[in-house]
N, C-alpha and C positions, 0 to 999 in steps of 0.2 A: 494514477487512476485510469490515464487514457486507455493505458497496458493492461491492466487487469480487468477493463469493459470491453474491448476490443476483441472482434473474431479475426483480424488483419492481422495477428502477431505470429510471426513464421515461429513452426514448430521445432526447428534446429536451433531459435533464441536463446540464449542463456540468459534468463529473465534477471537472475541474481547481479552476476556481471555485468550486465546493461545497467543498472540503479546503481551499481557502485561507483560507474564510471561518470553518471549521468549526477549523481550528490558527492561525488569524490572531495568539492572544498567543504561541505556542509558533513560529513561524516569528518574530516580531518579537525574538524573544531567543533567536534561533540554531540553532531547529529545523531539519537539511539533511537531503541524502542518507547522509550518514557515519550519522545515526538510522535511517533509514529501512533502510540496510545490517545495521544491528547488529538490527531484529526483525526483517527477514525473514530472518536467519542462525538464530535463534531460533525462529523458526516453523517451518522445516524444519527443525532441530534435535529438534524436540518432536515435528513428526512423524515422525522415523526413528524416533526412541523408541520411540512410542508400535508402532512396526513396519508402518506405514501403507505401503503397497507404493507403489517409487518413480516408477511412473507416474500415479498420484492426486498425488505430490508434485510433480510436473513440470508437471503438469495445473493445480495449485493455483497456483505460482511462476508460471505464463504470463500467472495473473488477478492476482498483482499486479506483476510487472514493470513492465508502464506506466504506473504509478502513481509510480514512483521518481521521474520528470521533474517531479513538482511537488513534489518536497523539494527537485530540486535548484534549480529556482527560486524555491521560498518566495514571498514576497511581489511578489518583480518578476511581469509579464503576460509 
């Protein structure tokens, strides 16, 4: 989440790479996208809560949607 909020992240990052290397035991014993589903279900959840206006939440979900593709590949390239 830090990554996908952050303006600090150097633009030569291999974002993907970095999350494989950084969940590498947790993808090896079955970490997917079905996880990755269930806390950003949660994250927006907590923001409605909290009464965060749903275009800050839209805005948020946009920074982590592309991140979903590397739950669903896990450890394959």
């Amino acid at each position: 989440m830090r990554m996908a909020f952050s303006d600090s992240v150097p633009d030569d990052l291999d974002v993907a790479a970095h999350m494989r290397a950084k969940h590498y035991r947790l993808f090896a014993i079955g970490l997917n996208e079905k996880h990755f589903d269930k806390v950003a279900t949660h994250f927006v959840e907590t923001l409605q809560h909290l009464g965060v206006v749903q275009a800050l939440i839209d805005e948020a979900v946009q920074h982590i949607a592309p991140l979903r593709v590397v739950f669903e590949k896990g450890l394959k390239k």
